[in-house]
PDB file of N, CA, C and O in Angstrom:
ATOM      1  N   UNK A   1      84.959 122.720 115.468  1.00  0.00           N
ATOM      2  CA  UNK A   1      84.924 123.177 116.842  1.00  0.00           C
ATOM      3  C   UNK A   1      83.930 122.361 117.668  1.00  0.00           C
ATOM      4  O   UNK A   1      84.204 121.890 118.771  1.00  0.00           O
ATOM      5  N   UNK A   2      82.576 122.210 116.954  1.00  0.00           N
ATOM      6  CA  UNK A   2      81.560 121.649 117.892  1.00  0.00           C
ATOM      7  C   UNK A   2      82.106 119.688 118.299  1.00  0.00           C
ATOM      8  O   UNK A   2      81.874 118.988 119.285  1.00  0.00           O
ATOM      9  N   UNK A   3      82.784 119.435 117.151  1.00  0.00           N
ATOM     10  CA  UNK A   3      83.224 117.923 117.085  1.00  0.00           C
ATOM     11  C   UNK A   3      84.288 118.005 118.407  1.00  0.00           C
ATOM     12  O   UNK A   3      84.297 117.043 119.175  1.00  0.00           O
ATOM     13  N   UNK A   4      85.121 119.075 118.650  1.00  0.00           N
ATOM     14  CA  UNK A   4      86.031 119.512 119.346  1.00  0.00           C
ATOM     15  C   UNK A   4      85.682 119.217 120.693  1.00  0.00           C
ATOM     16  O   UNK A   4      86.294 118.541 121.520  1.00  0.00           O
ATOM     17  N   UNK A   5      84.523 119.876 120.793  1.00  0.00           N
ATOM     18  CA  UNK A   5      84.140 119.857 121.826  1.00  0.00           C
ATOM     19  C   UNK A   5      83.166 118.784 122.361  1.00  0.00           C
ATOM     20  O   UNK A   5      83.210 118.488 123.555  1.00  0.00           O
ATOM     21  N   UNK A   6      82.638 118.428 121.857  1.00  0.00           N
ATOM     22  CA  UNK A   6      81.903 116.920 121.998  1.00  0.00           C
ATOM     23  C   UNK A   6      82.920 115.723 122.525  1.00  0.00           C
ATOM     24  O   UNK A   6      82.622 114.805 123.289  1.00  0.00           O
ATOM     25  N   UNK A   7      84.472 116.040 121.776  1.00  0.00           N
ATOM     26  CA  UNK A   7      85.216 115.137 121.990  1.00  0.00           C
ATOM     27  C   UNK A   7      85.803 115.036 123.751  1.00  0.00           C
ATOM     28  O   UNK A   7      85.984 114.160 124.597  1.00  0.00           O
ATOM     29  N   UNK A   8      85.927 116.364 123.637  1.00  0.00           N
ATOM     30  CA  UNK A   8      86.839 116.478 125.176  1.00  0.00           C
ATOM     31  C   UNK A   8      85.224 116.251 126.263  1.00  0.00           C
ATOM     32  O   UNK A   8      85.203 115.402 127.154  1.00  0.00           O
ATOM     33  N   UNK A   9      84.052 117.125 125.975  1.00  0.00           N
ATOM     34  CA  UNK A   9      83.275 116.492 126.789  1.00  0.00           C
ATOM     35  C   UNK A   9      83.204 114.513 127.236  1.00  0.00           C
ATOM     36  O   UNK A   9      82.678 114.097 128.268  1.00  0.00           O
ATOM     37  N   UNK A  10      83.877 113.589 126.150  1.00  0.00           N
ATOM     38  CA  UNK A  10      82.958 112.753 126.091  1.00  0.00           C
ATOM     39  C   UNK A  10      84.267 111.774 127.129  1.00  0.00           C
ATOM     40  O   UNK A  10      84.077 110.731 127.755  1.00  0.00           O
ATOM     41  N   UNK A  11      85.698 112.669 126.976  1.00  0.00           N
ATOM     42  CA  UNK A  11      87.225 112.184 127.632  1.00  0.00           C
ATOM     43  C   UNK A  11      86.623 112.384 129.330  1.00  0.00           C
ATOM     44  O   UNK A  11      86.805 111.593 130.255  1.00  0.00           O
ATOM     45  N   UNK A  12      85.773 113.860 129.371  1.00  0.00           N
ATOM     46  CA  UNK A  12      85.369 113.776 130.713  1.00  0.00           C
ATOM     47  C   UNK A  12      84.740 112.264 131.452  1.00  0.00           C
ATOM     48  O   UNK A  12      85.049 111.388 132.259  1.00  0.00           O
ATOM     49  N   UNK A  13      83.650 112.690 130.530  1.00  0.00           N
ATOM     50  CA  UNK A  13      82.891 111.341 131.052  1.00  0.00           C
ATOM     51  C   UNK A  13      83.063 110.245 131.336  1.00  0.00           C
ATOM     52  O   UNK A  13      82.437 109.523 132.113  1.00  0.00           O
ATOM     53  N   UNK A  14      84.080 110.020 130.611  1.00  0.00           N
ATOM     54  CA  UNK A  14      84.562 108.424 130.478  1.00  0.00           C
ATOM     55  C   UNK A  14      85.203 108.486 131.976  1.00  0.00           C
ATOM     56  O   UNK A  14      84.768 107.725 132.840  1.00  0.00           O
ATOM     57  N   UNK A  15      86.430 109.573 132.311  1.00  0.00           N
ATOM     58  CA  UNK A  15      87.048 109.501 133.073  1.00  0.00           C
ATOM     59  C   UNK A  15      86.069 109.208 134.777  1.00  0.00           C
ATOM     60  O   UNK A  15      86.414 108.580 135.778  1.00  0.00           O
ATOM     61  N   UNK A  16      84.981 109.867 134.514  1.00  0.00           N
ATOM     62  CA  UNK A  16      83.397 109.902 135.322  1.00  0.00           C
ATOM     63  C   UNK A  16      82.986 108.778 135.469  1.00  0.00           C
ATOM     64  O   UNK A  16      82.244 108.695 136.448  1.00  0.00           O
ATOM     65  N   UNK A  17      83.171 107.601 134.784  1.00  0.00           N
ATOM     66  CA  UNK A  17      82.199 106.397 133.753  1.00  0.00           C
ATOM     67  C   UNK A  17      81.243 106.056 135.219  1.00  0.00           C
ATOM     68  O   UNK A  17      80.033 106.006 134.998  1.00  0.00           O
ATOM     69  N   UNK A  18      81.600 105.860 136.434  1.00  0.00           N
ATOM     70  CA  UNK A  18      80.671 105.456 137.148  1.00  0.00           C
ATOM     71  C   UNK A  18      79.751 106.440 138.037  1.00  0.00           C
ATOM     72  O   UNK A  18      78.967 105.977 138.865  1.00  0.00           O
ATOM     73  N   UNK A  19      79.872 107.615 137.849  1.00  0.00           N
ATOM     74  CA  UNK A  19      78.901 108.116 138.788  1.00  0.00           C
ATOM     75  C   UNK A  19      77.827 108.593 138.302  1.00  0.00           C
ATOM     76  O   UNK A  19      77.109 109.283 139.026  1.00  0.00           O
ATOM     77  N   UNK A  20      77.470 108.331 136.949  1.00  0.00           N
ATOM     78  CA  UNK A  20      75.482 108.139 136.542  1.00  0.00           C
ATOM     79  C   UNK A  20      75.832 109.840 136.113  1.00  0.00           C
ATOM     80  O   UNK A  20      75.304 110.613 136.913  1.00  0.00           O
ATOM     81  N   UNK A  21      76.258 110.211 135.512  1.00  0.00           N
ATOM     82  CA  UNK A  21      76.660 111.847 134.443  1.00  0.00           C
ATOM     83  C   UNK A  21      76.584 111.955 133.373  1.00  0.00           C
ATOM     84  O   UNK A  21      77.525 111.552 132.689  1.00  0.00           O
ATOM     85  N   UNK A  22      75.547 112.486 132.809  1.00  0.00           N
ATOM     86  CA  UNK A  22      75.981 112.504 131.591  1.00  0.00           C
ATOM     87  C   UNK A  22      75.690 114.126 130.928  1.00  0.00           C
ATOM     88  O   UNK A  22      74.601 114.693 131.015  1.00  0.00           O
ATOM     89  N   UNK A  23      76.762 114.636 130.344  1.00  0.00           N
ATOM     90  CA  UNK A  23      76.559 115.942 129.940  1.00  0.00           C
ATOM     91  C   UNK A  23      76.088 116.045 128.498  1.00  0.00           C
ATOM     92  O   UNK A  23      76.580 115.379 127.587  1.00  0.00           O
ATOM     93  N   UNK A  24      74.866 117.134 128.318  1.00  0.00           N
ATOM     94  CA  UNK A  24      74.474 116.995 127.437  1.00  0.00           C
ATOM     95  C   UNK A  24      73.902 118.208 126.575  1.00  0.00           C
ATOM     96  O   UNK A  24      72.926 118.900 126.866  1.00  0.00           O
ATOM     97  N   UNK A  25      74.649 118.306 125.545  1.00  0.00           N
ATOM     98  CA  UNK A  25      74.486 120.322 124.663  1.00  0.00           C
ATOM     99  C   UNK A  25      73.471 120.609 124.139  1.00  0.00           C
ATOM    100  O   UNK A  25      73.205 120.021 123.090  1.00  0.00           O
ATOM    101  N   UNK A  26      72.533 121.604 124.660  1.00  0.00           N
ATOM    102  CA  UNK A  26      71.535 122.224 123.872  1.00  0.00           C
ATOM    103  C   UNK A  26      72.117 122.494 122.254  1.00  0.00           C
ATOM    104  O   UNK A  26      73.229 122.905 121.920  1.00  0.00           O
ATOM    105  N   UNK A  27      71.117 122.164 121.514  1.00  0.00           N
ATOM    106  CA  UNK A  27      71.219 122.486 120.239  1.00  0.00           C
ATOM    107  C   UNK A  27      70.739 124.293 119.731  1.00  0.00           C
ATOM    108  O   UNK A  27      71.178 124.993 118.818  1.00  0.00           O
ATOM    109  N   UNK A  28      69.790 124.540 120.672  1.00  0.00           N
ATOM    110  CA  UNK A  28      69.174 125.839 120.349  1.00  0.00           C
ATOM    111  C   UNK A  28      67.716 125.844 119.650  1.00  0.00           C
ATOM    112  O   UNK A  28      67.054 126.726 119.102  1.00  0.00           O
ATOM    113  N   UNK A  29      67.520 124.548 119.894  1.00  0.00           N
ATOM    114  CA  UNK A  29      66.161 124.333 118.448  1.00  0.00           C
ATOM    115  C   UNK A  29      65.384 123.457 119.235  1.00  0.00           C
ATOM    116  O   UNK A  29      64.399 123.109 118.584  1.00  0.00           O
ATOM    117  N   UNK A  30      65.413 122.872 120.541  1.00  0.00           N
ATOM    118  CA  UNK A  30      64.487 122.126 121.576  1.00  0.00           C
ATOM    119  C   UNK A  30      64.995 120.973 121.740  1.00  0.00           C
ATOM    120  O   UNK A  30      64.491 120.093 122.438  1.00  0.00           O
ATOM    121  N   UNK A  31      66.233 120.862 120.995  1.00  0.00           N
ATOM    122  CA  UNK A  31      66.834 119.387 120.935  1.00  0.00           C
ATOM    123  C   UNK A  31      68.113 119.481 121.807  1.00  0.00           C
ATOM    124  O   UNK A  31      68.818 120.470 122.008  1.00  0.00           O
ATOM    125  N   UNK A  32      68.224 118.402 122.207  1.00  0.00           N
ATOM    126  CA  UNK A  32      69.789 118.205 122.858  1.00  0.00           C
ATOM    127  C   UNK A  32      70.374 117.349 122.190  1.00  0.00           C
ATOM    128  O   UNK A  32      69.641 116.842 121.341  1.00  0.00           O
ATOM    129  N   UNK A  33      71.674 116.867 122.219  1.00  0.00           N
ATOM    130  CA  UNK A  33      72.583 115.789 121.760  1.00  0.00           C
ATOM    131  C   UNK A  33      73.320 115.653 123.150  1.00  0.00           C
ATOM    132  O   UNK A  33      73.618 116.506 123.985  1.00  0.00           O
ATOM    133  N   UNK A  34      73.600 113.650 123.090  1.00  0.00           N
ATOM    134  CA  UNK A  34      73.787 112.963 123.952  1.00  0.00           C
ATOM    135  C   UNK A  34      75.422 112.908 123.893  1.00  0.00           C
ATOM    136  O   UNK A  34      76.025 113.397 122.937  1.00  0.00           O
ATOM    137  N   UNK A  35      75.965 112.397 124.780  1.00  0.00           N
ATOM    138  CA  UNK A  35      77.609 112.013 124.652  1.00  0.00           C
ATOM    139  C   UNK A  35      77.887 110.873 123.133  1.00  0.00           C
ATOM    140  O   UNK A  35      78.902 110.690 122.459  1.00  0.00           O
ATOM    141  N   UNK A  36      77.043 110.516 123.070  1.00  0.00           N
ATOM    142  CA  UNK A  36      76.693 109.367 122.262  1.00  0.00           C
ATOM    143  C   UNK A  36      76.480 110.120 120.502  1.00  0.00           C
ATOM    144  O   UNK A  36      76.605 109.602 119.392  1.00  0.00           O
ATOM    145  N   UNK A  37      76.229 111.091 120.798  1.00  0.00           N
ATOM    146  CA  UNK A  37      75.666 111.741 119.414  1.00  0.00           C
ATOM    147  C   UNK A  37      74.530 111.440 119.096  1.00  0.00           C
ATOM    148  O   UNK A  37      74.405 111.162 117.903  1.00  0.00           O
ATOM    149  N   UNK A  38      73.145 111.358 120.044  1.00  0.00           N
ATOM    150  CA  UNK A  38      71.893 111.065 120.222  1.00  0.00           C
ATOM    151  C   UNK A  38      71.383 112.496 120.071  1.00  0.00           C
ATOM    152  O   UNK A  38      71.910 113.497 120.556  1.00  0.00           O
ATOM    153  N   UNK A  39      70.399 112.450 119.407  1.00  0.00           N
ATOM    154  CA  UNK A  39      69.616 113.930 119.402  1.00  0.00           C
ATOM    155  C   UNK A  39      68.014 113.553 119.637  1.00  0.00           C
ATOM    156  O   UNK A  39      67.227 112.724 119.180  1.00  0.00           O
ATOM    157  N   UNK A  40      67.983 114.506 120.497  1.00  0.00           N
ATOM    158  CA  UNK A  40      66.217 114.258 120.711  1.00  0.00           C
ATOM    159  C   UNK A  40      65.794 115.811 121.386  1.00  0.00           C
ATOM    160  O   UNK A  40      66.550 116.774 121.514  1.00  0.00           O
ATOM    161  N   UNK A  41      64.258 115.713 121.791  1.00  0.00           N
ATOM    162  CA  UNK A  41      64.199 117.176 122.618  1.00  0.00           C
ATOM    163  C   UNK A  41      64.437 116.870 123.979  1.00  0.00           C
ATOM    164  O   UNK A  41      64.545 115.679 124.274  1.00  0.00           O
ATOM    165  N   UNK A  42      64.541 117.752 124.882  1.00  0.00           N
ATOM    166  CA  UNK A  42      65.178 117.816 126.198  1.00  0.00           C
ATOM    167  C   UNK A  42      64.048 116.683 126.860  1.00  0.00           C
ATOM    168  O   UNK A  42      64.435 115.729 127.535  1.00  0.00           O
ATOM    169  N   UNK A  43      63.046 116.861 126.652  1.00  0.00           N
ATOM    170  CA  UNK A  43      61.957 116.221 127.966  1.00  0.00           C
ATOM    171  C   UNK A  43      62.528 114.560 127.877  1.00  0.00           C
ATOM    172  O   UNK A  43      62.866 113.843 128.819  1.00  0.00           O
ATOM    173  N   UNK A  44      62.502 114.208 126.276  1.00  0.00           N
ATOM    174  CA  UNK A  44      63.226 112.568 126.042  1.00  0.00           C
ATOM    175  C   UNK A  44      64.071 111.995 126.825  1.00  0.00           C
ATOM    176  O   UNK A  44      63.935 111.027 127.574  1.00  0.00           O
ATOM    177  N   UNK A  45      65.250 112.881 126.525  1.00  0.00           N
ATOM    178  CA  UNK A  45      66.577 112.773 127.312  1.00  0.00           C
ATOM    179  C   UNK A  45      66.152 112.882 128.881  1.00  0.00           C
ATOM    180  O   UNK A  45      65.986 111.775 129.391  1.00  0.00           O
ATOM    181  N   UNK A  46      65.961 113.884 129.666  1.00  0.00           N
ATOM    182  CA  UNK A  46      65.279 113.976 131.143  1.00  0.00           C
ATOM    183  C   UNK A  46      64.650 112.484 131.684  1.00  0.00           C
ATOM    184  O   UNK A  46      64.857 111.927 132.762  1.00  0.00           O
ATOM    185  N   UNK A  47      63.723 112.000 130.422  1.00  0.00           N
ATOM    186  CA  UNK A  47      63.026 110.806 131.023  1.00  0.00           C
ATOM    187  C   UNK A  47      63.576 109.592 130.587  1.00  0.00           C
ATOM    188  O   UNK A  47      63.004 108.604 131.049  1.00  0.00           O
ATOM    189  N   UNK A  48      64.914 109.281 129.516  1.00  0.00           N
ATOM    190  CA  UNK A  48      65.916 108.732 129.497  1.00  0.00           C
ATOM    191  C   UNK A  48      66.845 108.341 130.789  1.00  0.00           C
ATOM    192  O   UNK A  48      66.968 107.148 131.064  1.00  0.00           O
ATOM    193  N   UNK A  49      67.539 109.394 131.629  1.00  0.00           N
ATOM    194  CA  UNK A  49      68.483 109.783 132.080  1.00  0.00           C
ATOM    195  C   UNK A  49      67.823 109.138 133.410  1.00  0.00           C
ATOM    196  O   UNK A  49      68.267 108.161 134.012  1.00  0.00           O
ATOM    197  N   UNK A  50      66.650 109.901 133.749  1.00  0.00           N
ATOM    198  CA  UNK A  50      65.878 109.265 135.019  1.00  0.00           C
ATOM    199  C   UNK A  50      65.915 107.725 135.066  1.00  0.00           C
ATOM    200  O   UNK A  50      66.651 107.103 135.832  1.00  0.00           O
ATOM    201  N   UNK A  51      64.892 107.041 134.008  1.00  0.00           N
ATOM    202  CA  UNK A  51      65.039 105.721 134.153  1.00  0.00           C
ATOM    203  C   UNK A  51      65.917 104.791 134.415  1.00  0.00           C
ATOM    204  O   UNK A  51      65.953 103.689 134.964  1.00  0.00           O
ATOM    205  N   UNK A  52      66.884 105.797 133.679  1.00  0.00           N
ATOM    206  CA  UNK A  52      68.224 104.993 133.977  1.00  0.00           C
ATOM    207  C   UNK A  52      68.854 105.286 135.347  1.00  0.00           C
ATOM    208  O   UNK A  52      69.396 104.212 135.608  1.00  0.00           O
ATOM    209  N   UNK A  53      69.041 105.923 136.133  1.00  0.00           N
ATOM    210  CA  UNK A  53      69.297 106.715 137.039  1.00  0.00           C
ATOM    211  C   UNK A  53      70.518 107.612 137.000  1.00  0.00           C
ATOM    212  O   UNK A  53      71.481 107.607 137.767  1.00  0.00           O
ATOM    213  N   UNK A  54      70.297 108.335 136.017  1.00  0.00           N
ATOM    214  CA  UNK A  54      71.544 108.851 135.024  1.00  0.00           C
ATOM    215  C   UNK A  54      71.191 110.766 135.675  1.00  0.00           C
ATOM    216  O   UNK A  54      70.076 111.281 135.744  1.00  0.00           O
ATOM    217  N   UNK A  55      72.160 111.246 135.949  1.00  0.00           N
ATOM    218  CA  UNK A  55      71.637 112.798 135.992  1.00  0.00           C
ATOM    219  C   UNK A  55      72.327 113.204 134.975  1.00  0.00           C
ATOM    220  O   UNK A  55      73.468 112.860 134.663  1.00  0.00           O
ATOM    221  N   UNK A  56      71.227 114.368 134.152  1.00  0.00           N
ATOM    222  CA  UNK A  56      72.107 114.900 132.881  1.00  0.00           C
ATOM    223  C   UNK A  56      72.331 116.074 133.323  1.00  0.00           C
ATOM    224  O   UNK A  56      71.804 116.528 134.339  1.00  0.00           O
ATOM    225  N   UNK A  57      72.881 116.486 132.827  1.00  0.00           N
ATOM    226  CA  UNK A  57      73.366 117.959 132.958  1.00  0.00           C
ATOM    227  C   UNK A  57      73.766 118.603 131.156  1.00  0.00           C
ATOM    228  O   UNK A  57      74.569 118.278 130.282  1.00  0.00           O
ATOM    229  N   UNK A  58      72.710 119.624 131.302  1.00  0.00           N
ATOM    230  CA  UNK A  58      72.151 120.181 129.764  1.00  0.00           C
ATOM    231  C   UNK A  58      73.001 121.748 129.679  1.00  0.00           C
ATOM    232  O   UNK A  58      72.716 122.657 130.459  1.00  0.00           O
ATOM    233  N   UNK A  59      73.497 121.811 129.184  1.00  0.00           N
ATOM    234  CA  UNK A  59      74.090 123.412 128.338  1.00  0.00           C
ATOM    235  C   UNK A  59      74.326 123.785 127.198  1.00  0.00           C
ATOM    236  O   UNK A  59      74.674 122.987 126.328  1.00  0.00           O
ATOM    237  N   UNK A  60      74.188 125.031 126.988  1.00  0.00           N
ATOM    238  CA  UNK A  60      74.420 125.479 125.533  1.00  0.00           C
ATOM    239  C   UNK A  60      75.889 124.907 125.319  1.00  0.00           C
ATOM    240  O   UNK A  60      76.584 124.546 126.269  1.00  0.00           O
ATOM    241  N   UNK A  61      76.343 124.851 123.870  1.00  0.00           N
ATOM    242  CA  UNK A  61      77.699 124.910 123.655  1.00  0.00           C
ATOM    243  C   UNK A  61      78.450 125.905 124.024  1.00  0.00           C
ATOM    244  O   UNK A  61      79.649 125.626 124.026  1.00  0.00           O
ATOM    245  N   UNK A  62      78.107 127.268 124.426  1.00  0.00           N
ATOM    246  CA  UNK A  62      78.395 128.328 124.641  1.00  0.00           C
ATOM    247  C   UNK A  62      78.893 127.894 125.944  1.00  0.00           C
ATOM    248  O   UNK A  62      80.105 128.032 126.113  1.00  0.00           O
ATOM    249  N   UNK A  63      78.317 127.477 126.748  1.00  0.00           N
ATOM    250  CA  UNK A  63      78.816 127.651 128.121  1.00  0.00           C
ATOM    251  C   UNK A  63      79.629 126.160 128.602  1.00  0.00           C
ATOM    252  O   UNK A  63      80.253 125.798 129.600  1.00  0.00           O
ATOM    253  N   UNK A  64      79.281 125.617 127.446  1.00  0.00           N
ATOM    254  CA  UNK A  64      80.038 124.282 127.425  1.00  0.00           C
ATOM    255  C   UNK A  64      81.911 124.782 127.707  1.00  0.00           C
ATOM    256  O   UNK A  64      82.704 124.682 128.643  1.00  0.00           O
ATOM    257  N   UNK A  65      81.948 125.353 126.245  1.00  0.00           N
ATOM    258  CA  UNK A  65      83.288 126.219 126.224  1.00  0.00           C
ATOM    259  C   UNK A  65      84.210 126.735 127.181  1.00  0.00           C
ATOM    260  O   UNK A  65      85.440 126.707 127.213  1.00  0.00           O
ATOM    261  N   UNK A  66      83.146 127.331 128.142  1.00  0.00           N
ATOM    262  CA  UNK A  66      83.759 127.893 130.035  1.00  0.00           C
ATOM    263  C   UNK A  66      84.700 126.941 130.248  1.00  0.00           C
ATOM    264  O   UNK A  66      85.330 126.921 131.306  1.00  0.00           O
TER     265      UNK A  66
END
């Protein structure tokens, strides 16, 4: 399910590829994972996303699902 969903998140993005998005699932444990299958804690990613001029957008898998 979670592969499931990683997958169709990642069909979004692509379809997105240029407007600096990247969605990204709380793990529940301080970590997020990237479209990429990057895991780190949230603040990483935040100061990742910035530099790059990337806005992330962070959710549980739970609400991923919506």
């Amino acid at each position: 399910m979670r592969r499931d969903l990683e997958h169709r998140l990642r069909l979004v993005e692509s379809a997105d590829a240029g407007s600096g998005i990247e969605i990204w699932i709380d793990q529940g444990d301080g970590t997020v994972r990237g479209p990429h299958g990057e895991q780190m804690i949230r603040e990483e990613a935040e100061a990742l996303g910035h530099a790059a001029g990337t806005l992330l957008i962070v959710m549980s898998e739970i609400d991923a699902r919506l």
